[in-house]
C-alpha positions as a Markdown table, in Angstrom:
| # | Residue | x | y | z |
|---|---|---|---|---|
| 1 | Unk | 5.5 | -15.3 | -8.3 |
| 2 | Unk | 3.4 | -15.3 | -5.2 |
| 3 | Unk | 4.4 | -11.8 | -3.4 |
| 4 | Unk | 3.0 | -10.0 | -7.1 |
| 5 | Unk | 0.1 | -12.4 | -6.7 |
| 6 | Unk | -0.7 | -11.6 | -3.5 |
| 7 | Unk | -0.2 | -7.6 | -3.9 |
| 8 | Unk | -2.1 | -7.6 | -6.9 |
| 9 | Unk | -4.8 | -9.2 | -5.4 |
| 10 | Unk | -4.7 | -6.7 | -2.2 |
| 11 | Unk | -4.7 | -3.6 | -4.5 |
| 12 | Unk | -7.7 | -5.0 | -6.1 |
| 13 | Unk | -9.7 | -5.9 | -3.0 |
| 14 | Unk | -8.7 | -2.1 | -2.1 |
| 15 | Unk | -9.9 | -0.7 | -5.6 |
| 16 | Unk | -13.6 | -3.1 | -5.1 |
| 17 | Unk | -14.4 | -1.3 | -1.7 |
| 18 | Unk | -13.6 | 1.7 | -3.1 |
| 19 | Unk | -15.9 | 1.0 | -5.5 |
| 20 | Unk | -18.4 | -0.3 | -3.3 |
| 21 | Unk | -21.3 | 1.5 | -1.1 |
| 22 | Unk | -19.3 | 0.5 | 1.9 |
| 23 | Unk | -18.1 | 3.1 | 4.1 |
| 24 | Unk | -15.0 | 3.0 | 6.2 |
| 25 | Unk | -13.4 | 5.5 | 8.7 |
| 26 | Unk | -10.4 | 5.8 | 7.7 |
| 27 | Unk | -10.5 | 9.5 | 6.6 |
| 28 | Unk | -10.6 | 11.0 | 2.8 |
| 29 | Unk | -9.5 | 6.8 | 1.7 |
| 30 | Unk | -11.9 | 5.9 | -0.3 |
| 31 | Unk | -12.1 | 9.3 | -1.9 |
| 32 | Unk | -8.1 | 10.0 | -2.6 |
| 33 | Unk | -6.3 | 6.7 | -2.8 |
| 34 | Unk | -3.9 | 6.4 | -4.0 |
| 35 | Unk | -3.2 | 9.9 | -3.5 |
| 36 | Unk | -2.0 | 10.6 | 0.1 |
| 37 | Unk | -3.1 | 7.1 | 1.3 |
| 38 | Unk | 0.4 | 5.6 | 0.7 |
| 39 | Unk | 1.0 | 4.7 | 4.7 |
| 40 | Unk | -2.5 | 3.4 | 5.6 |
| 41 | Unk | -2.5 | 1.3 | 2.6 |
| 42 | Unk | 1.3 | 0.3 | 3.4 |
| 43 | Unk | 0.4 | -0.5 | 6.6 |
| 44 | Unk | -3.1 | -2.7 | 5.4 |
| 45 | Unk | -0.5 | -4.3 | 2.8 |
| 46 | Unk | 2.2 | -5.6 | 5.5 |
| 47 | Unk | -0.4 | -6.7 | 7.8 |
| 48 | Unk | -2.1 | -8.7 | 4.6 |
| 49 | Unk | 1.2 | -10.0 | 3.6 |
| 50 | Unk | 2.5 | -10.9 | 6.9 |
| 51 | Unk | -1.2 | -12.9 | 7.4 |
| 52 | Unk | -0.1 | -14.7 | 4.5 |
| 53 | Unk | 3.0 | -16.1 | 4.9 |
| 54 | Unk | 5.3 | -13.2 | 3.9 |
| 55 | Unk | 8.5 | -12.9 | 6.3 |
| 56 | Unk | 10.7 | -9.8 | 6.7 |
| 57 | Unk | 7.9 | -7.5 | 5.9 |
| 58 | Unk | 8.6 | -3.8 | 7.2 |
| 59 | Unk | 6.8 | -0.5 | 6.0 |
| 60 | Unk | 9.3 | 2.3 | 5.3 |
| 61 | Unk | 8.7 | 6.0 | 4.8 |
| 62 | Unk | 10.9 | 8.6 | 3.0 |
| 63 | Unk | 10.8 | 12.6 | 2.4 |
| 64 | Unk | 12.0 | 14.8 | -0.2 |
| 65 | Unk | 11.6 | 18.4 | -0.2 |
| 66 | Unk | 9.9 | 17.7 | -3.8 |
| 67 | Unk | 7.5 | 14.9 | -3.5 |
| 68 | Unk | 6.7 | 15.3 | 0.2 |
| 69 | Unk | 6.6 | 11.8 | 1.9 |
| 70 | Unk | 5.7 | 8.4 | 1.0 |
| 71 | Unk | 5.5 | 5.2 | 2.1 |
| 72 | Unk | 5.7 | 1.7 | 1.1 |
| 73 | Unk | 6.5 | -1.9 | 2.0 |
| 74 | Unk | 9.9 | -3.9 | 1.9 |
| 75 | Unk | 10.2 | -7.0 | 1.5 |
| 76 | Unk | 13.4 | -8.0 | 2.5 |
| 77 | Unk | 15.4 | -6.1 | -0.4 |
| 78 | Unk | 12.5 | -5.8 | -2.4 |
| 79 | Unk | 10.6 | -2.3 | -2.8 |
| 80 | Unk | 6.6 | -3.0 | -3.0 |
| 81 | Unk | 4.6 | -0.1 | -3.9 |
| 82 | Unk | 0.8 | -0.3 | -4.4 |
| 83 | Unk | 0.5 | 3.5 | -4.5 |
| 84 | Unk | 3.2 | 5.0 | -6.2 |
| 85 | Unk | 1.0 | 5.6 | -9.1 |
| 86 | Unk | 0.4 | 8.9 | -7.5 |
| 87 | Unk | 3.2 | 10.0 | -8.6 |
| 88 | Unk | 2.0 | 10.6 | -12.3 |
| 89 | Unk | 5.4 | 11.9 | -13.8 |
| 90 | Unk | 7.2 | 9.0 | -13.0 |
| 91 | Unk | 4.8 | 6.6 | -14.8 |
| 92 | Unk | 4.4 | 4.1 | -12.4 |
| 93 | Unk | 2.3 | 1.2 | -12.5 |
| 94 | Unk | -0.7 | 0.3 | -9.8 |
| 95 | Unk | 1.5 | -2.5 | -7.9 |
| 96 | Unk | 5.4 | -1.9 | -8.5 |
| 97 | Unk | 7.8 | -4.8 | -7.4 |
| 98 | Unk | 11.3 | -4.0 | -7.9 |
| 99 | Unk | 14.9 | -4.2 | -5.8 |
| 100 | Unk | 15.9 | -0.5 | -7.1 |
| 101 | Unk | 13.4 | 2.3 | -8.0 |
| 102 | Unk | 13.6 | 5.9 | -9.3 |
| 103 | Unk | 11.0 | 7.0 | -7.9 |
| 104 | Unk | 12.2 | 5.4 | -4.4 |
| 105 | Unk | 15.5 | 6.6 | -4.0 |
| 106 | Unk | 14.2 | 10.6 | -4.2 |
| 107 | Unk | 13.3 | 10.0 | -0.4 |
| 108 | Unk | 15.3 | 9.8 | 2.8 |
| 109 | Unk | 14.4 | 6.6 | 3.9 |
| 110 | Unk | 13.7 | 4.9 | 7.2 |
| 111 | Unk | 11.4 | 2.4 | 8.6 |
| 112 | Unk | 8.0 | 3.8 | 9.4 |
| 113 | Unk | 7.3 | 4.5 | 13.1 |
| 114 | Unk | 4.1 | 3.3 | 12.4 |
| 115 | Unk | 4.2 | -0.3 | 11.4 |
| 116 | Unk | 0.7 | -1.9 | 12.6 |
| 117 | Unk | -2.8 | -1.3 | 11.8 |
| 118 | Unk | -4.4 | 0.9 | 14.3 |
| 119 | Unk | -7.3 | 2.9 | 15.0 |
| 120 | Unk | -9.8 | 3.3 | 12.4 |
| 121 | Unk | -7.2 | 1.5 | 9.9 |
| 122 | Unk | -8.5 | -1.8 | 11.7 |
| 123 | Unk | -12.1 | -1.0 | 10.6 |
| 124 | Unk | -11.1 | -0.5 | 6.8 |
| 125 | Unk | -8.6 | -3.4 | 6.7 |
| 126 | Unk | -11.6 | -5.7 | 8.0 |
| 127 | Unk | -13.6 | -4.5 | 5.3 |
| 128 | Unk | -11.0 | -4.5 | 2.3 |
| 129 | Unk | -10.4 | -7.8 | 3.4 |
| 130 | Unk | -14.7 | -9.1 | 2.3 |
| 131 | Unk | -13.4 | -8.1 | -1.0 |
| 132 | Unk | -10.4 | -11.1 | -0.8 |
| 133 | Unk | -12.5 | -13.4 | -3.2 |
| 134 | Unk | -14.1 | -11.0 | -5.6 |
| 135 | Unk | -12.4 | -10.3 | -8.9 |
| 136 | Unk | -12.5 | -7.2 | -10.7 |
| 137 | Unk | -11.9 | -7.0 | -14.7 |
């Protein structure tokens, strides 16, 4: 399947810079993701996925009075969640693909005002994006 491909892939270029000496901007990312990072890396995700071919692409954000907010991607029906392994107790993996998610419907959902890369998020997408053709094991 080419949207897990392709998500993989981006959580892994995101895990490398973390990784890396490289510094980015984007505040507290490369020392919390995926914890509180959810919309920035949402937003990094669409943008990749869009670049790549990916139609109907839209971030979405939720609340719940107990898990806070979070945010993701759709693609068309499907839920794609590269941080939702922050949420511990509900055992999810790194990169979840899915049409229906426990987790996910916890939180009053609506599309994210804040669909495009902006602002410092530009800077750190640039650099996740040198880390497209390395591989980490």
């Amino acid at each position: 399947m080419k949207l897990l491909d392709d998500v993989q892939k981006f959580r892994e270029m995101i895990v490398a810079l973390i990784a890396s000496e490289v510094a980015v901007r984007t505040m507290n990312f490369k020392a919390s993701f995926p914890n509180g990072q959810c919309l920035n890396a949402s937003q990094m995700l669409a943008k990749y996925l869009s670049e790549n071919g990916c139609e109907n692409v839209q971030v979405m954000s939720g609340t719940c009075p107990k898990l806070g907010s979070h945010a993701w991607v759709e693609v068309g029906k499907l839920i794609v969640d590269i941080t939702a392994d922050q949420y511990e107790k509900f055992g999810y993996p790194s990169v979840f693909i899915g049409e229906n998610s426990r987790l996910h419907s916890n939180f009053s959902v609506k599309p994210s005002f804040q669909q495009t890369v902006g602002g410092d998020l530009v800077q750190t997408y640039l650099q996740v994006l040198k880390f497209e053709n390395i591989t980490c094991t």
